[in-house]
C-alpha positions in Angstrom: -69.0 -8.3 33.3 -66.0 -7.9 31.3 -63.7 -6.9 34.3 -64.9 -10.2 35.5 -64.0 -12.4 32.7 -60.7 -10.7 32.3 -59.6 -11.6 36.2 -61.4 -14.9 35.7 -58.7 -15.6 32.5 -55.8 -14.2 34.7 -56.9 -16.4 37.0 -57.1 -19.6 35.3 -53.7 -18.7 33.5 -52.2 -18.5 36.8 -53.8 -22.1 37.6 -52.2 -23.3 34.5 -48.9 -22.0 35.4 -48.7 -23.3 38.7 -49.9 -26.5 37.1 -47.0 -27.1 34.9 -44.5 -25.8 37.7 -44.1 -22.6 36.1 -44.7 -19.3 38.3 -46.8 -16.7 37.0 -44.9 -14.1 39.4 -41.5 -12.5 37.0 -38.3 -13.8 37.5 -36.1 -11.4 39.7 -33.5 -9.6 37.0 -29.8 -10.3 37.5 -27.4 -7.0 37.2 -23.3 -8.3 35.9 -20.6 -5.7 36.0 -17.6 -6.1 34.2 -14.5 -4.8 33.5 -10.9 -5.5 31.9 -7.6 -4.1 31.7 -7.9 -2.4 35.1 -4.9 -3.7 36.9 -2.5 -0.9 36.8 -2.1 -0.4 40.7 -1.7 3.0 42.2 -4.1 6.1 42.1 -5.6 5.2 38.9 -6.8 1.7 39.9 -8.2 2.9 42.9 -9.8 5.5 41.3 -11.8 3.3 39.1 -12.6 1.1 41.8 -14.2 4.2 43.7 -16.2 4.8 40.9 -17.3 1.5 40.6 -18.3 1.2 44.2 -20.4 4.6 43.8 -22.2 3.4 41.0 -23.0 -0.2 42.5 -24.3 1.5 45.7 -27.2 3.2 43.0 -27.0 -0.4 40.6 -27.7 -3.4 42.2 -25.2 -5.8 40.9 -24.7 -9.4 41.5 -21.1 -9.5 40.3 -18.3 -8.4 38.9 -16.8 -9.7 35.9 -13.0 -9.1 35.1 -12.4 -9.3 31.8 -8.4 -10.2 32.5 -5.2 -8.4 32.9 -6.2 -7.8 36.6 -2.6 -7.2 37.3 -0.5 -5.5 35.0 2.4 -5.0 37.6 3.1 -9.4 37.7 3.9 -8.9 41.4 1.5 -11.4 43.4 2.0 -9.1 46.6 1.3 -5.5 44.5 -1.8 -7.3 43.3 -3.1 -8.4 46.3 -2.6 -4.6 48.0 -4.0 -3.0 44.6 -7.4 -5.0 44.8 -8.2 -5.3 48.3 -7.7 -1.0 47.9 -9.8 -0.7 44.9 -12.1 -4.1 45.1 -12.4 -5.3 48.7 -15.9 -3.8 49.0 -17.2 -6.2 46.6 -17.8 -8.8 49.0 -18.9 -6.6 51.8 -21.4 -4.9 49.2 -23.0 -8.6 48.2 -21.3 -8.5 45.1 -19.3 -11.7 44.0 -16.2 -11.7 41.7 -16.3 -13.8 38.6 -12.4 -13.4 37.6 -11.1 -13.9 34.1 -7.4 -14.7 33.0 -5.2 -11.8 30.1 -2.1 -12.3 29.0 -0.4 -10.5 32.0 -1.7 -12.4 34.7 -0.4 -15.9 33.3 3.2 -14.6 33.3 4.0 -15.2 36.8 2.1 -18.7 38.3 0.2 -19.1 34.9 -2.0 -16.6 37.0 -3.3 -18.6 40.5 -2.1 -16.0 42.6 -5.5 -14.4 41.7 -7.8 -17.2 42.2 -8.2 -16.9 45.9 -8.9 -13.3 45.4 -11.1 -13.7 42.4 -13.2 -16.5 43.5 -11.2 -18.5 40.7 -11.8 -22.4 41.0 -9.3 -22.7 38.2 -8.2 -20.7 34.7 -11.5 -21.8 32.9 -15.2 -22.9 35.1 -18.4 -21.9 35.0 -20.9 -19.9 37.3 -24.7 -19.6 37.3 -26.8 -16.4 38.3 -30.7 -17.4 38.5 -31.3 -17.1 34.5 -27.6 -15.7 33.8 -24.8 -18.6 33.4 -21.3 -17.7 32.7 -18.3 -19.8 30.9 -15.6 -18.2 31.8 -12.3 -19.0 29.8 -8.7 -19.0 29.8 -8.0 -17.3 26.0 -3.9 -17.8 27.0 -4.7 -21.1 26.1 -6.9 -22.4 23.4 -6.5 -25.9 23.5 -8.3 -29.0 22.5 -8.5 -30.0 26.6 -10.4 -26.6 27.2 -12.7 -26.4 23.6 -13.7 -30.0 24.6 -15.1 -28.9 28.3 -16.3 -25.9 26.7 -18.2 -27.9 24.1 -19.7 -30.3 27.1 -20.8 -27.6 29.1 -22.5 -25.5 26.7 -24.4 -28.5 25.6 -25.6 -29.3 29.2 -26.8 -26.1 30.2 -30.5 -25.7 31.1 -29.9 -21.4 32.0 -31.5 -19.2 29.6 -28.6 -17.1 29.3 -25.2 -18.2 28.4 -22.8 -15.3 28.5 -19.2 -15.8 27.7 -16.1 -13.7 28.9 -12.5 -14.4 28.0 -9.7 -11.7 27.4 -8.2 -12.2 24.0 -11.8 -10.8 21.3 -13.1 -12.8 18.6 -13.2 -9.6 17.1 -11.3 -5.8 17.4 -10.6 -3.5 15.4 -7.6 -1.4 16.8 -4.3 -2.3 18.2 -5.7 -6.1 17.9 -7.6 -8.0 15.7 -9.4 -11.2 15.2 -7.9 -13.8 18.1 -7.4 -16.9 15.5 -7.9 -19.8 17.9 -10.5 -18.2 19.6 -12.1 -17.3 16.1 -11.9 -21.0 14.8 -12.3 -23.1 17.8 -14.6 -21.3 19.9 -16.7 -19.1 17.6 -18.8 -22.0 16.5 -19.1 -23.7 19.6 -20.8 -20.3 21.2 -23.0 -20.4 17.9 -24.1 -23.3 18.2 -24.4 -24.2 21.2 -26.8 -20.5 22.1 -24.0 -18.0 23.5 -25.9 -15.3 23.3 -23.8 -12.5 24.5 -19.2 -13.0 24.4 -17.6 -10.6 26.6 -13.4 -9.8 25.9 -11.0 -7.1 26.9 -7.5 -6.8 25.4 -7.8 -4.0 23.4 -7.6 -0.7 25.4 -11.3 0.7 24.0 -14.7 -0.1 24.1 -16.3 -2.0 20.6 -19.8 -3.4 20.1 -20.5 -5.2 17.2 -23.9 -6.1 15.2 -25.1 -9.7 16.1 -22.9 -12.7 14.5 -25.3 -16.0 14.3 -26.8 -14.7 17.4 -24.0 -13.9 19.6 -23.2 -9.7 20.6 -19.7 -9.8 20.6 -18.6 -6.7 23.2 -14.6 -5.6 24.0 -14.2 -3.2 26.6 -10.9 -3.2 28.2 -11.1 0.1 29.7 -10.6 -0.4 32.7 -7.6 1.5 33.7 -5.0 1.3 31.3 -3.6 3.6 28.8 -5.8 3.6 25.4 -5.0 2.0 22.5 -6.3 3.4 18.9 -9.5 2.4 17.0 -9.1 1.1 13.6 -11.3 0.5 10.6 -12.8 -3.2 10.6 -11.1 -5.5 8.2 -14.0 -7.2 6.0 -15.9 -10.4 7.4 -16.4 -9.1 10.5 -20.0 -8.3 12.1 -20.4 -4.3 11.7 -19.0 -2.3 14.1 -21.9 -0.1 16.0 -19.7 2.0 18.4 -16.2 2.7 19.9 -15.5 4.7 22.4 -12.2 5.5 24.5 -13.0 5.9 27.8 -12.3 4.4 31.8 -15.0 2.6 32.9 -16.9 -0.5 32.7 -19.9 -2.5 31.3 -23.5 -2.8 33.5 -25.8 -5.7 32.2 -29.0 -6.7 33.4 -30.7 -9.3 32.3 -34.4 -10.3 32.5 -36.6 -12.9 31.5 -37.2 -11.5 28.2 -34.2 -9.1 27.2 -30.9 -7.9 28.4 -30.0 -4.4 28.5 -26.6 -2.8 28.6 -24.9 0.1 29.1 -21.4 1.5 29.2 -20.4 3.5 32.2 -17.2 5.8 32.4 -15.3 6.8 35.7 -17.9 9.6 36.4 -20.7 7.4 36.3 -22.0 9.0 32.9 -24.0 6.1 30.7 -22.5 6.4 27.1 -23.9 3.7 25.3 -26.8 1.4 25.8 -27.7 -1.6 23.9 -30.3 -4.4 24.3 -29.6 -8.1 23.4 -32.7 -10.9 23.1 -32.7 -14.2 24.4 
């Protein structure tokens, strides 16, 4: 009898679900990778890009995220060589690119030599996987044209996560620091406005920080590139939980009711995992 009334409330939750247009079944999970500071060309590049392409193969992933200075050579003809060698298998694999501008890609062709190869519509857009939607912008540039899209955007979207990446951090603590525009123009908009998770590179570590307002603020720009020091945290800023100095990149899955993360070095070791809430 009480098996019986227990499939008899599953079932009329069910009913009640599919009434409102809501499915009973779970939402499929979406898996991001992402990355910065890996454009250094040559052995190392590929190398990372290897790794990357191992640990997808176990990881399903429905993208990769670059978290800017994609080309630290500012040769549009190196860069092309040095990604189709170390990232061509993305697309192949399934995987899409979500491409993000640093302060070496803009120096030669404010950086649209990339686009093609990066799936780039332009230096600042947005993209949507299932639950997962991404604002990706152009940190080179700060302005009130780009804070009032941002702004518009933000406020239109329906997606239950909002996740965004940009180069320059809100907050480091090593060879950078705070990013003052970013900190004052963008900062609020992302806590107002639900950014749950902001994803930067720059600064040649990995940092995670305590939640601000709601927002996880992550830097990993490990990608490739020679490390930079970690530094103590000037005050104001969300507490720093780890720091690392290692090559690799960041894998995030999100589901319906949590995301989980974890940082991955070039050997496919996990070295940090962290869980963020909707």
């Amino acid at each position: 009898m009480r098996r019986l009334s227990f499939a008899l409330l599953a079932a009329a939750v069910a009913f009640a679900l599919a009434q409102s247009g809501r499915s009973a079944e779970p939402q499929p999970s979406v898996g991001l990778l992402a990355i910065g500071d890996f454009g250094v060309a040559g052995i190392r590049e590929r190398n990372v890009g290897g790794a990357l392409r191992r640990f997808e193969a176990r990881n399903d992933a429905d993208a990769l995220v670059t978290l800017g200075d994609n080309d630290y050579t500012e040769s549009p003809a190196t860069f092309r060589t040095a990604w189709a060698g170390s990232f061509g298998w993305l697309r192949p694999a399934g995987v899409a690119v979500v491409g993000t501008l640093g302060n070496h890609d803009v120096r030669v062709q404010r950086g649209r030599y990339q686009f093609s190869a990066l799936s780039m519509p332009g230096p600042y857009y947005r993209r949507r996987f299932g639950d997962v939607e991404l604002f990706v912008l152009d940190s080179n540039n700060v302005n009130a044209r780009q804070t009032s899209w941002l702004e518009r955007v933000l406020a239109s979207s329906s997606a239950p996560w909002k996740v965004a990446a940009f180069h320059h951090p809100a907050f480091s603590c090593g060879s950078y620091q705070a990013h003052h525009e970013v900190l004052v123009r963008w900062v609020p908009l992302f806590e107002r406005y639900g950014v749950q998770l902001a994803l930067s590179g720059h600064d040649h570590n990995y940092q995670r920080f305590t939640p601000r307002r709601g927002v996880t603020y992550v830097v990993h720009g490990g990608g490739a590139g020679a490390f930079y020091p970690i530094t103590a945290c000037p005050s104001g800023y969300p507490r720093r939980i780890r720091a690392r100095r290692e090559h690799g990149w960041l894998y995030l899955v999100f589901t319906e009711r949590r995301m989980d993360g974890w940082t991955v070095n070039v050997t496919g070791r996990r070295t940090d995992r962290f869980t963020v809430l909707p």
